[in-house]
N, C-alpha and C positions, 0 to 999 in steps of 0.2 A: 341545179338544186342539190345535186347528188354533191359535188363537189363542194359547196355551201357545209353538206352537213359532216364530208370527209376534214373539214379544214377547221369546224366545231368540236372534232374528235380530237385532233391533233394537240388544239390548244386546250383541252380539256386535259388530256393525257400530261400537257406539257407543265399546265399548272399543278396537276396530283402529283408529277415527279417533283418542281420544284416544292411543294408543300412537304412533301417527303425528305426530301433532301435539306431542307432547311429545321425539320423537327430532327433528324438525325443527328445533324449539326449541335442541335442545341443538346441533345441527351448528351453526344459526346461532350459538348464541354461542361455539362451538368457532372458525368461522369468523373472528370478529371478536378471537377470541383471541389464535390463530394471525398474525393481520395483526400485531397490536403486539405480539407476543412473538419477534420473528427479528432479527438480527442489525442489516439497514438500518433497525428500528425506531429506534437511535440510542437517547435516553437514556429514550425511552418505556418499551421493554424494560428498563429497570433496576429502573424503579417495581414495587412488586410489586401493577402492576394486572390482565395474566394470573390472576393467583393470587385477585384480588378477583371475575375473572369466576368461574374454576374455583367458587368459594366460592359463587356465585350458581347458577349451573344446578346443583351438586349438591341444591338445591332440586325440581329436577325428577326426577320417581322414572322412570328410566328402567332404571335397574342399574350398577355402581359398573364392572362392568369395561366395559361399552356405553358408559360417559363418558369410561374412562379409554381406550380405544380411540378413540374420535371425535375427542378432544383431543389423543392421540398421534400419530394420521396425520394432522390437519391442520397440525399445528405441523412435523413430518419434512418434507407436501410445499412448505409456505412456505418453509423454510429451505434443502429441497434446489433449489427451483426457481433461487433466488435465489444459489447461490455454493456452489462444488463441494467446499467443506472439507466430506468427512464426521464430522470429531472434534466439530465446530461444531455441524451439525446432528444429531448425537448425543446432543451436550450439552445443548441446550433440550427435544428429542425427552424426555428422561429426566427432563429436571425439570418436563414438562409431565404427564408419566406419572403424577410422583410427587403429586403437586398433587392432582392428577383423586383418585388412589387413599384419598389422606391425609383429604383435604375429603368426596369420598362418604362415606366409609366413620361420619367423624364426624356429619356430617346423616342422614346414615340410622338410626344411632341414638340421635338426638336426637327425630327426626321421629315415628320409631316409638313415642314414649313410653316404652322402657324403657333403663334405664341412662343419663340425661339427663345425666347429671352428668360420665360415661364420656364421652357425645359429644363436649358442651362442650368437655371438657378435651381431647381427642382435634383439634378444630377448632381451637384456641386453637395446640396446639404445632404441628398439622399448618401453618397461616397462616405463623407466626413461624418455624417449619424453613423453608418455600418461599421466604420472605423472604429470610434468611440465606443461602442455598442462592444465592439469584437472585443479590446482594449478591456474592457470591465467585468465581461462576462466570460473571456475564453481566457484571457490572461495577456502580461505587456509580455510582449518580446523580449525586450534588455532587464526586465527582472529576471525574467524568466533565464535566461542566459546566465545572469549568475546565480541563482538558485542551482541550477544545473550544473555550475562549475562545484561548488560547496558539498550540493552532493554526493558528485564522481567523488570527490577529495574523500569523504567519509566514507563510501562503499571501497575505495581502494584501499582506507585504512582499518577496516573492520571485516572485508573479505576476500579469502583469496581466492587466486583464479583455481582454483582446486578444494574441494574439501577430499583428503586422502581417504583418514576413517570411516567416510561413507560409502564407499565402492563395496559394491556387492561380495565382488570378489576378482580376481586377476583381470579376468577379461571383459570385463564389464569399465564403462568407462568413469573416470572419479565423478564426483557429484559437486556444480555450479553452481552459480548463484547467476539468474540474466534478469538483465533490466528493462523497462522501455523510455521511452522518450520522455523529458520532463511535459507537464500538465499541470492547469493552473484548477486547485480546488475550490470552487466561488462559494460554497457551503461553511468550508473553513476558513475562507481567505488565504490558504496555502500553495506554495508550491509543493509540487511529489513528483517523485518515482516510484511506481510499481515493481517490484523483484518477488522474483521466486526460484526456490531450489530446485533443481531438476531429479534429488531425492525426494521430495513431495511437491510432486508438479503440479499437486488441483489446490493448492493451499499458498498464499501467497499474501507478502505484506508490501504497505507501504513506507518508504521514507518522506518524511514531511518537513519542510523548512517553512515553520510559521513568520508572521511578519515581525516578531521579534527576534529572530536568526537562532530560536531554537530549532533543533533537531531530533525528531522522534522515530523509531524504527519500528514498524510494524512487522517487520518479518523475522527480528531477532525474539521479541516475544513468543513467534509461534515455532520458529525452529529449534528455541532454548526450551518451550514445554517440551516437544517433540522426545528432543534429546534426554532431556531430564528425567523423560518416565521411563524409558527404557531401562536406565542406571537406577534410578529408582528403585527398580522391580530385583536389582543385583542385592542392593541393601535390603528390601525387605524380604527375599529371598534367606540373605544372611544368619537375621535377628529371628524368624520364622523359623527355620531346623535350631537353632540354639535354643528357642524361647517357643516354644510352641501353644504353649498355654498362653504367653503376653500378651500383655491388651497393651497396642501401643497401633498407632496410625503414621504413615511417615507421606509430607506432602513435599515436592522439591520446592526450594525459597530462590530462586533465581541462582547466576553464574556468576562468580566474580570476575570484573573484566571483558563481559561476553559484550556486546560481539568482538572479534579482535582476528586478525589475523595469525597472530603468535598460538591463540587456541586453537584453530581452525586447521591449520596447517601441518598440524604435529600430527604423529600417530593415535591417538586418543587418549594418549595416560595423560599428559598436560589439561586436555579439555575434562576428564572425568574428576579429577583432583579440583575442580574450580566448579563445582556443582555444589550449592549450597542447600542444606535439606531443614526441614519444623518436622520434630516427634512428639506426638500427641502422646503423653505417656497417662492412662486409665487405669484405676486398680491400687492408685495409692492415696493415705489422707493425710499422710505428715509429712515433711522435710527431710525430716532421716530417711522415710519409707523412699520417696521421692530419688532421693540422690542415692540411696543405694540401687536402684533400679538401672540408672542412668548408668551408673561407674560398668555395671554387668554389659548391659547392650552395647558402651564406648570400648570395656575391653574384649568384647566379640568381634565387634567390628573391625580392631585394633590387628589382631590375632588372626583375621581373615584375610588382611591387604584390601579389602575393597576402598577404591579409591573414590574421593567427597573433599570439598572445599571446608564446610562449615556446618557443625547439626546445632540444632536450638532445642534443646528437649524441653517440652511446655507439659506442666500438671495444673490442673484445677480448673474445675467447672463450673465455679461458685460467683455469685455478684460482686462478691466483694476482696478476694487475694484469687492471685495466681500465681505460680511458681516457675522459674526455668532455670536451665543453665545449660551453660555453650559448651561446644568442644570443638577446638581447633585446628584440623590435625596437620596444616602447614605450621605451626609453630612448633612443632620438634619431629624429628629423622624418622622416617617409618619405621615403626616396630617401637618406639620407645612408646612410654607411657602419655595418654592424653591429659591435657592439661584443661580443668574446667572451670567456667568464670560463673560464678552461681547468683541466680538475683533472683528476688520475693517481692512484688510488685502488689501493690492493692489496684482494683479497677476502678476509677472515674475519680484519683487523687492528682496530688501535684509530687513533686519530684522532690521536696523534702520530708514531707510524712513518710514516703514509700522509701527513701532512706531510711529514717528511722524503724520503718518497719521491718525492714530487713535484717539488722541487726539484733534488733530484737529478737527475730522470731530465726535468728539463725543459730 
């Protein structure tokens, strides 16, 4: 009897290790799953080799919802850990579910010996659905591969492996631009890269290559305000001790040429001379008042060396005319005189009234 219940322990003991040793099994390759099936996997995630593991451990008899659980939390915490889009991590969460559920269910009875033919077929569509499923929802491979060629091509012609003018100082090291993996946006229908400058490391944009092979830069937007206001704040610095009484507002109007490596690379006078600036100019009600205002702040400005691509000086607050005019100051040698292109514009006209208008009222 005694022996009877020592030989009941054994094989008790023997089935909790393999019960163990076969959940283990499955976490690890849930594990390894999980790694290449999130988001920064890039175009590993497109393959449907997830779906080739899923295929594999449902080999191991553990239980179809015990697999499809193990594979669903590790796959949720990889992708939650990694990037706070929950639609994102929703959407692999669910095709990792579906995977685990489709592929057990079909090895199971296969395994079993009954209804083999049921399995097969069951493994075959369940494969080819996670496939397709992955394909639509996570992104193709071979697009994806050239998207990501197209992109490099752009980041290596818009930035260098350096920004100088942003180092802190000597011993500090210059400031990057780093990327991740391509990723396919099922929201936009895009392909992207994520990048961000290692000068503003919590702030980061994407580049996006829509299905019509436009290219949009998310990060030159935010590194070109970034940049802008700092220079900004030299200009209104400027016209402020000269003008201290003026009512004038200055907002930066983008970079010409940004992003580019030829700006980026240089000491910063090339980059600050391609910053383009809108002055709000308040405090005048005529054309004469207007432009004499303007000629005073372009020749301070002029007189100071601060360097700027392009100002647009804007007057008037009214429904019906507004006023501007430009100043150029790469169209002649620093120090000479600004050249200004003046235009009087009515609001909510066409382009031959607002001629004529201009003349007129010039």
């Amino acid at each position: 009897m005694d022996e009877n219940v020592r030989t009941d322990k054994r094989g008790s003991i023997g089935r909790e290790l393999s019960s163990a040793l076969k959940l283990l099994a499955t976490v690890a390759l849930a594990t390894l799953g999980a790694y290449l099936f999130r988001r920064s996997a890039g175009v590993l995630a497109m393959f449907p080799i997830y779906t080739a593991i899923c295929l594999a451990s449902s080999f191991i008899d553990v239980g179809t919802a015990t697999r499809a659980a193990v594979f669903g939390v590790s796959v949720f915490i990889f992708n939650t850990v990694e990037q706070g889009d929950m639609r994102v991590t929703a959407t692999f969460t669910a095709l990792a579910v579906f995977a685990a559920v489709a592929l057990g269910h079909g090895v199971s009875r296969l395994v079993k010996g009954k209804k083999k033919l049921y399995g097969t077929a069951v493994i075959v569509v369940g494969f080819v659905a996670s496939a397709v499923l992955n394909a639509f929802l996570i992104g193709m491979p071979f697009k994806a591969l050239d998207a990501d060629k197209t992109i490099s091509a752009y980041i290596d012609e818009s930035y260098p492996p350096e920004i100088g003018f942003l180092q802190i100082d000597e011993d500090s090291p210059a400031a990057t631009v780093g990327r991740t993996n391509v990723y396919y946006d099922l929201f936009s229908g895009s392909y992207a890269v994520d990048l961000v400058c290692s000068a503003f490391p919590t702030e980061g944009g994407s580049v996006t290559v829509a299905p019509g092979g436009m290219i949009s830069d998310g990060l030159a937007v935010i590194l070109g305000d970034k940049l802008s206001e700092a220079h900004r704040m030299a200009v209104t610095d400027v016209l402020r001790e000269a003008f201290p009484r003026g009512d004038f507002t200055i907002y930066p109007d983008g970079i010409r040429g940004f992003p580019s490596r030829e700006l980026l690379s240089g000491e910063g006078e090339l980059f600050v001379n391609a910053i383009n600036y809108t002055i709000r100019v308040g405090g005048v009600q005529t054309v004469g008042e207007f432009r004499s205002s303007v000629r005073g702040y372009a020749e301070k400005l002029d007189g100071s060396g601060v360097g700027y691509g392009r100002i647009r000086f804007e007057s008037g607050i009214g429904a019906w005319y507004r006023q501007s005019e430009t100043i150029v100051s790469g169209a002649h040698p620093r120090g000479s005189l600004f050249r200004g292109e003046p235009g009087l514009k009515t609001i909510g006209t066409g382009y031959a009234f607002d001629l004529f208008f201009s003349k007129f009222a010039s």
